[in-house]
N, C-alpha and C positions, 0 to 999 in steps of 0.2 A: 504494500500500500504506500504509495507516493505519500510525502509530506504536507498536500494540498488533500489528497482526500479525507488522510488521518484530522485536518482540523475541522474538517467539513459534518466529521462523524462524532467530533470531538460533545459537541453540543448534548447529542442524543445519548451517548454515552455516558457522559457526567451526572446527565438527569436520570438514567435508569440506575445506577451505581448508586447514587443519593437516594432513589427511591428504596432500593433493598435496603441499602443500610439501614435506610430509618424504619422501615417494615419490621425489620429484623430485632433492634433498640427496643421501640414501643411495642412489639409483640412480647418481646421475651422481657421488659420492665412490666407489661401486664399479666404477664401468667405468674409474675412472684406478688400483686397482690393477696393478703389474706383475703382468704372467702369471706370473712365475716365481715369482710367493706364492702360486700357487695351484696350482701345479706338483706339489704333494708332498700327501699327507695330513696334516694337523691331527690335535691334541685332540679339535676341534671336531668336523671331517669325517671321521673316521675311521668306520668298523662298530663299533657297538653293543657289548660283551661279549654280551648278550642272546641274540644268536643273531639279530642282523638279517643277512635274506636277501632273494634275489629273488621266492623262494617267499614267506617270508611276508608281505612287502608283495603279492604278488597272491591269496592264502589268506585273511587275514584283513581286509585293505581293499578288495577288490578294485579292487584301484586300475586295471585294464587294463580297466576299464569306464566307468570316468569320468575319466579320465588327457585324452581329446581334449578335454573340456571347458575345460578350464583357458588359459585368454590366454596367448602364450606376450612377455611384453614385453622380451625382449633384444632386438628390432630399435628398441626406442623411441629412445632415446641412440642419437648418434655412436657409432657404434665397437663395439653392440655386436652380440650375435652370437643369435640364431635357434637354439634350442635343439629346436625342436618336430618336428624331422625331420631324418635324416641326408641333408645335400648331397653330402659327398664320406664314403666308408667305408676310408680309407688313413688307416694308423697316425698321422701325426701328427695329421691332420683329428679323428679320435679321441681323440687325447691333448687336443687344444685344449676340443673340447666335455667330455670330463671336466674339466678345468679350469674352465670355464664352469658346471660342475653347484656348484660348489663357489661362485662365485660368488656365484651364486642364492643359494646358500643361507645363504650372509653376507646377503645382501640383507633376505631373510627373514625372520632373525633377528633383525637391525637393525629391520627395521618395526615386528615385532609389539609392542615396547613403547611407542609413541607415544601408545598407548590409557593410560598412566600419565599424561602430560601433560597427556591430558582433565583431570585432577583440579583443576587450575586453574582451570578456569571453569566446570564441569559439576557440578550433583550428581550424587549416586551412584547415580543411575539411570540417569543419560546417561553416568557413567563406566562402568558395568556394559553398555551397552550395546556401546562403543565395545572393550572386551574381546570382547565376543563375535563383535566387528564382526573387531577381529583375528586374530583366534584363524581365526573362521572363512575368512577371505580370504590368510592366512598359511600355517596349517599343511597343508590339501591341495598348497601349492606345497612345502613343505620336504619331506615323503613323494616326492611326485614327482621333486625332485633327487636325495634319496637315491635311491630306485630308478634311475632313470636311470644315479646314478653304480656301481652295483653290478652293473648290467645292463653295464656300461662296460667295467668292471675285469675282466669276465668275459673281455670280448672279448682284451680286451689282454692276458690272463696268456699268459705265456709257456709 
């Protein structure tokens, strides 16, 4: 590879590099969370005032249509947990994967602004890019934990 191509590739490279790494950072800083922060609802993790529901994450995203699509990577890491199908359906088993939805969704949250640190080295087309890059490989997962966790909360109420 000529010296003209390598800069040319440099860009794409740098951002995919920075993106693992930081995948990597904030995946494996959230699987040494204790559970029992993750035990309870947040600020963070709570329902919407809005009127966020089960219904309308499947009304208006239809998200029960393209929910399989999605990687499910809590098995990547040591330790962590498979969120893409119920193994066991016994309350604590339950309680654990809600906890885990909650995770995720720290995780998720966490990533999507690394697309800021493009600003460094990218201009603002490759920063604009790498927004959209987040945006869109981010937020179908953050919808999906919510649902999940609401679909969860359902089972569990008393």
């Amino acid at each position: 590879m000529s010296g003209d191509a390598a800069m040319r590739w440099a860009p794409l490279l740098s951002s995919a590099m920075g993106w693992l790494l930081w995948c990597l950072l904030v995946g494996g800083l959230a699987n040494r969370l204790p559970l029992a922060w993750l035990a309870q609802e947040s600020w963070l993790s709570r329902p919407r005032p809005w009127g966020e529901g089960v219904e309308a994450y499947e009304r208006c995203l239809a998200i029960r249509r393209w929910k399989g699509w999605l990687p499910d990577a809590g098995g990547a890491l040591p330790g962590g947990v498979v969120k893409a199908h119920l193994a066991r359906q016994d309350r604590p088993s339950l309680e654990r994967l809600l906890a885990e939805t909650r995770r995720a969704e720290l995780v998720h949250l966490a990533l999507w602004p690394f697309w800021l640190a493009t600003a460094l080295w990218l201009p603002p087309p490759g920063v604009l890019i790498n927004l959209l890059f987040a945006t869109a490989f981010n937020l179908p997962c953050l919808w999906l934990q919510r649902y999940n966790r609401l679909r969860l909360q359902r089972i569990l109420a008393p």
